[in-house]
Every structure is written in structure tokens, then in C-alpha cells.
C-alpha positions in Angstrom: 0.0 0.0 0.0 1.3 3.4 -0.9 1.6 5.4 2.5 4.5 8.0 1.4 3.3 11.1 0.5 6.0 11.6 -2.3 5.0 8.7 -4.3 2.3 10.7 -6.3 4.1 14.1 -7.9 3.3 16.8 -9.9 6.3 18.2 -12.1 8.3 16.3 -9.0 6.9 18.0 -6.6 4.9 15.8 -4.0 1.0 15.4 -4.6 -0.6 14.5 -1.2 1.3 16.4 1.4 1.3 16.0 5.2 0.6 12.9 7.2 -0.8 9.8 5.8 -4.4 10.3 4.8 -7.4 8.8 6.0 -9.4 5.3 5.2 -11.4 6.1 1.8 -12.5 2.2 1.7 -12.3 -0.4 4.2 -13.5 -3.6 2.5 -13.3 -6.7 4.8 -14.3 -10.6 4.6 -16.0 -9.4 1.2 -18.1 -12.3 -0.3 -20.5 -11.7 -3.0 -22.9 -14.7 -4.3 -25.8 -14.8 -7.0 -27.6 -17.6 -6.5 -25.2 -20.4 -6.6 -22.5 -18.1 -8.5 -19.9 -16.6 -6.4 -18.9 -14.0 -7.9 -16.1 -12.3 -4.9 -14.8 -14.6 -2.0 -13.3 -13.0 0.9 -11.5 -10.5 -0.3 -9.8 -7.8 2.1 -8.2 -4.0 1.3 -8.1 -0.2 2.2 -7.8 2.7 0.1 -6.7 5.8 1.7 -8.2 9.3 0.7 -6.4 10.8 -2.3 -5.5 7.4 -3.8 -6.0 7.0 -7.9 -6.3 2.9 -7.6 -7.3 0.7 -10.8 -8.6 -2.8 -10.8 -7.0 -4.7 -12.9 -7.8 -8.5 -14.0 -9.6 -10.9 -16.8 -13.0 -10.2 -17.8 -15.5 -11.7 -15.5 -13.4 -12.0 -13.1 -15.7 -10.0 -10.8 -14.2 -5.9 -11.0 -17.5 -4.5 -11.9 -19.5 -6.2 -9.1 -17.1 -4.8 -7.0 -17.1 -1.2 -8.2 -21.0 -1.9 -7.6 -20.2 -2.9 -4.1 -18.4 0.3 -3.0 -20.8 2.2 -4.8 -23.6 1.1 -2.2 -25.5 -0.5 -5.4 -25.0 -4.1 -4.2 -25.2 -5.5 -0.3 -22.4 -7.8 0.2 -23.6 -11.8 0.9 -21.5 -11.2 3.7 -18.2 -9.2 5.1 -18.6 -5.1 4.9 -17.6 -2.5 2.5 -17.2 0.6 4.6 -16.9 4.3 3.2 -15.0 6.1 5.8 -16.6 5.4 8.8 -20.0 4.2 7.1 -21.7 0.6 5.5 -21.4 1.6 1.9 -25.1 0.6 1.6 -26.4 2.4 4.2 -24.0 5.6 3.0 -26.1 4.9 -0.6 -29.5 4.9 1.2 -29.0 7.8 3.8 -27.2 10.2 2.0 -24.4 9.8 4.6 -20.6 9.8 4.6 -18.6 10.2 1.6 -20.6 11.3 -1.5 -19.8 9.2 -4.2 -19.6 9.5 -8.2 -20.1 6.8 -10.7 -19.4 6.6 -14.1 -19.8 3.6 -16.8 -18.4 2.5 -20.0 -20.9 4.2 -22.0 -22.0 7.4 -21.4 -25.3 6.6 -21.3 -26.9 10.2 -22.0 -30.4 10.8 -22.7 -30.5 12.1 -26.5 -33.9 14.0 -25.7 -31.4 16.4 -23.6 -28.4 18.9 -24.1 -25.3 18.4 -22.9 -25.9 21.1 -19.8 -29.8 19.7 -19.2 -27.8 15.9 -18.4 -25.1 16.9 -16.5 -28.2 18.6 -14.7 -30.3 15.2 -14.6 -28.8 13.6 -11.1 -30.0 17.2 -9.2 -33.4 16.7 -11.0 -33.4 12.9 -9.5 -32.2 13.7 -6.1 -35.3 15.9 -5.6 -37.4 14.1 -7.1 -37.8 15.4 -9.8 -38.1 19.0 -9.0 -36.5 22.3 -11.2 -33.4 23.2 -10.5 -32.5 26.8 -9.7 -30.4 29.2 -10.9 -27.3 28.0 -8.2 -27.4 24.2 -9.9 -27.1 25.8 -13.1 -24.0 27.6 -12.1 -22.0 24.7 -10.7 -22.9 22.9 -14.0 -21.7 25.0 -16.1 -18.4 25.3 -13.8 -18.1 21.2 -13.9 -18.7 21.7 -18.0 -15.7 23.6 -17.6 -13.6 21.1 -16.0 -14.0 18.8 -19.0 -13.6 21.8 -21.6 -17.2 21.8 -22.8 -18.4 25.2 -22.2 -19.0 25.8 -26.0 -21.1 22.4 -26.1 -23.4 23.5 -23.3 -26.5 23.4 -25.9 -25.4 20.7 -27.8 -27.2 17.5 -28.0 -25.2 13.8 -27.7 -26.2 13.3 -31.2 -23.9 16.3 -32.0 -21.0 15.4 -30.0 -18.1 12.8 -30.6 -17.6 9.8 -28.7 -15.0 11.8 -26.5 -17.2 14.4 -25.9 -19.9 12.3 -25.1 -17.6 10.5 -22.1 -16.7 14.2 -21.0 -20.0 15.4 -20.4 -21.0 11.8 -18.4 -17.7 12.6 -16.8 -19.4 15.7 -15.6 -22.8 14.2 -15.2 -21.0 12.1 -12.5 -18.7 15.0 -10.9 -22.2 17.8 -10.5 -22.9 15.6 -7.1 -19.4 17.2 -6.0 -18.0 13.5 -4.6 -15.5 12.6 -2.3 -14.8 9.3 -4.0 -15.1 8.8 -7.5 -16.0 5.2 -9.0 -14.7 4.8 -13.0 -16.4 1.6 -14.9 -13.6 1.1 -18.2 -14.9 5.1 -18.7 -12.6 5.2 -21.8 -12.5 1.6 -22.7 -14.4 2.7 -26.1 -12.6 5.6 -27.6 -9.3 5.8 -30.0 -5.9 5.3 -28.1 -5.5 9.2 -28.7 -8.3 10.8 -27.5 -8.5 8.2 -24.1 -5.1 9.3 -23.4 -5.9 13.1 -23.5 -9.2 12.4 -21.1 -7.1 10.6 -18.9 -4.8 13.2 -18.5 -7.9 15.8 -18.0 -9.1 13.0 -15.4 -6.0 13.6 -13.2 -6.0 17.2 -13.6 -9.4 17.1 -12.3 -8.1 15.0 -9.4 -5.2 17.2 -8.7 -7.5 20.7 -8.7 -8.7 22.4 -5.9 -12.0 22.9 -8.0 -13.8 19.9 -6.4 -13.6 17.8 -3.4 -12.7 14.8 -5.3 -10.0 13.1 -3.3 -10.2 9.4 -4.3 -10.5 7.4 -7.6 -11.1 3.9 -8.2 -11.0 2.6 -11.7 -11.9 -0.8 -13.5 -9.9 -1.0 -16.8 -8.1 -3.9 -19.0 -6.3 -1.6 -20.2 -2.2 -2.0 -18.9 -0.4 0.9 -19.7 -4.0 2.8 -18.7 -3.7 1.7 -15.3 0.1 2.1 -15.2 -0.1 6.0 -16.4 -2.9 6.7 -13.8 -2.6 4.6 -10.5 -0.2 4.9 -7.6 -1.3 1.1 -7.1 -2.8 -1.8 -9.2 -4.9 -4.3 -7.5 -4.5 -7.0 -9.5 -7.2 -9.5 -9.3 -7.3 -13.1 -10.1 -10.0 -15.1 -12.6 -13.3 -15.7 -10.8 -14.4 -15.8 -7.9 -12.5 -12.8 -7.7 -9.6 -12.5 -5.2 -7.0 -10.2 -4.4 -3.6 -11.6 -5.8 -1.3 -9.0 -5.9 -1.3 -4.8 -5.3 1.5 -3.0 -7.2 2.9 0.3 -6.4 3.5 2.8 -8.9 6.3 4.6 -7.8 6.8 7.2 -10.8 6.1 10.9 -10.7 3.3 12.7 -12.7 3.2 13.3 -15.3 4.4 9.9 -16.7 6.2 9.9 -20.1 5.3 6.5 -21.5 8.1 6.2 -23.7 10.0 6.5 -20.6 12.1 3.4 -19.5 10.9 3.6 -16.2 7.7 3.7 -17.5 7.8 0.7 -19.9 9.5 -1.6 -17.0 6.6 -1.2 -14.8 3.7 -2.1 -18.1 5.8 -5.2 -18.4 6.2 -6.3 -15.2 2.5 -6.2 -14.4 1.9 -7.6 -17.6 4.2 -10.7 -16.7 2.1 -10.4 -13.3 -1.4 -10.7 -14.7 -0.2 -13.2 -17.4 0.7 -15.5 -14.4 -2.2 -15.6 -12.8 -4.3 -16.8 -16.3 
């Protein structure tokens, strides 16, 4: 587990300053059945606040669920997942302890809708389904910002490209201001190019002082993705999932991936995850 401060840098200069930070996740005893199918067996970590970690393994192996399981969406079979001090369930249910974001694969907008009005659509939900004011209007078009879509406030997804798209459900998922944000393969779809450039907007939205966002937590298959993003890699084994091996990223942002350094780590977890096939 990365517990120095100095392992995550901007331009060399150390990320998360001070002492260690606090729990983000507890996850303990984890199991996870449907029906006879178990899908996560007793599987145990912590992530710390202002920890980028990605979830790295074979498909099916049981990442998603997971992501699912912090997110409050499923209730463990048994064990806890804890957010901070709180059951991530009951966190989901009474609007307590860390606010959480979630983001999928697709960007599943609704096409009836501008860009601005979907980023808007999780205020509409949490009120069930009352206007929202003037103020929610304001912090939306400040999160549009973030992701450089300010001129595509009007715009509908029909109109955008398939990066644009991710950026405004990259918003969508940053308007409830979260503490801990929950990535599903985000970029999994898009050209090698424009992923790249969205992941490097993704930790400059980390890194600001814009939002509260202090923790992310990322599915992807994608190697060199999770290499150029994470200051560890849980690497998990085929299903039922279990925890085989974290790796620390010990390389300074922003990571040059012709670097030497760089390539080293890709093939060592590479060799790692090859392994456990």
C-alpha cells in the first residue's frame, strides 16, 4: 500500500502532502454470491483518501461487481464494504458519509437532452424530480468547464463525438461534488489518442482544488492505462475474484510512456497478470 506522500508528484513536486491520509475504503471478509454463483470470495483491502487505484484483471473476473459494491449498489452476501466510517449501503441509502460518483463504459446520456440539461439530470433525480435553480445551473456550467465543454453547453449527444460524449457523463458524474469517484472502463471505447488526452484531463481534475474529489477507483483492461494513472494496481485473479497482488506505482506525474521507467513497470504487471491466467 502506498503510505509516502512523495510517491504521487506533480512536475516532482509531491501530490498529497502532510501525514498519511485517511481510510477512503475499508472492504473486509467481502463475499459476493448470486444464487449459486460466487462471484467475490473473501476478499480484504483499504484505500486511503487521495488514492487513484485501478482494478486490474480478466474479464469476468468480478471488477464491476465490486465497483458496484463500493458504490452502495450491491449489499455484500456477507463481510462489509465501509466508506470512511460508514456501511457503503447504508452511505447509498441515507445520503451519509462520503458522496460518491459513478461513471460507466458508456455514457449513457439521454438524447432528448443537451449536454448542460444531463449533467443537470442527477440534481433533477435527487429531488425528485423538482427544477433546479439558478445556483445548480452555475456549478454545472463550472463542472462543464472542467471537461472543456463550455462551448457544447446546448449541444445535444447526437452532436457530439464519442469523447465528448464520455466528458460530459464525466461531468454528469462530478455535479454531485463527490468525495470518491468510481470509473467503470470510462474510456475503454474511444481511440488510443483521445483516451489518453481524457485521462490526462481526469487527473487534472483529481489534482485541482476545483472539487472535493479526493479518491478514484477505476476498472480498466487496459495496462499501460492503469500504469499511467494509479499509484497502485490491485491485480485481481480469474473468478471468484480474489485479491492476488497490489502494485505500487512509484513514478512521478506526469508519466512519459516512452519512458524506460515507465515501460519496466507495463511489463512487469503484464508478466504479473499473465501468471495468474
Amino acid at each position: 500500500m502506498k503510505t509516502s506522500p512523495t510517491l504521487a508528484c506533480v512536475n516532482g513536486a509531491p501530490l498529497n502532502k502532510g501525514a498519511p491520509s485517511p481510510t477512503a475504503i475499508s472492504v473486509n471478509a467481502l463475499h459476493i454470491r448470486f444464487g449459486a454463483l460466487t462471484v467475490i470470495e473473501n476478499m480484504d483491502f483499504t484505500i486511503r483518501s487521495q488514492e487513484f487505484v485501478s482494478l486490474l484483471g480478466p474479464s469476468g473476473c468480478g471488477k464491476s461487481t465490486l465497483l458496484r459494491a463500493i458504490a452502495g449498489l450491491i449489499a455484500p452476501t456477507s463481510g462489509s464494504v465501509r466508506l470512511g466510517d460508514v456501511d457503503a449501503v447504508e452511505s447509498k441509502q441515507d445520503n451519509a458519509g462520503l458522496r460518491v460518483g459513478l461513471m460507466f463504459q458508456k455514457p449513457l446520456l439521454l438524447p432528448w437532452r443537451t449536454t448542460l440539461e444531463n449533467v443537470l439530470l442527477p440534481v433533477e433525480i435527487e429531488r425528485g424530480g423538482s427544477r433546479v435553480d439558478d445556483i445548480d445551473i452555475v456549478r454545472a456550467k463550472r463542472v462543464l468547464s472542467l471537461v472543456r465543454l463550455t462551448d457544447f453547453e446546448q449541444s445535444y449527444p447526437h452532436q457530439l463525438s464519442g469523447g465528448m460524449q464520455q466528458r460530459a457523463a464525466l461531468a454528469r458524474a462530478l455535479m454531485s461534488d463527490p468525495d470518491l469517484l468510481l470509473l467503470d472502463e470510462p474510456f475503454g471505447a474511444l481511440d488510443e489518442l483521445t483516451r489518453d488526452a481524457l485521462n490526462e484531463e481526469l487527473l487534472a481534475i483529481w489534482r485541482s482544488t476545483e472539487t472535493r474529489l479526493k479518491t478514484i477507483v477505476m476498472v480498466t483492461h487496459s495496462i499501460p492505462e492503469a500504469v499511467a494513472l494509479s499509484d497502485r494496481i490491485f491485480v485481481f485473479a480469474p473468478r471468484p475474484a480474489r485479491l492476488a497482488k497490489v502494485v505500487d506505482i512509484e513514478l512521478p506525474h506526469p508519466r512519459d510512456q516512452e519512458n524506460m521507467a515507465f515501460m519496466q513497470s507495463v511489463s512487469q504487471v503484464r508478466q504479473l497478470v499473465r501468471s495468474l491466467s
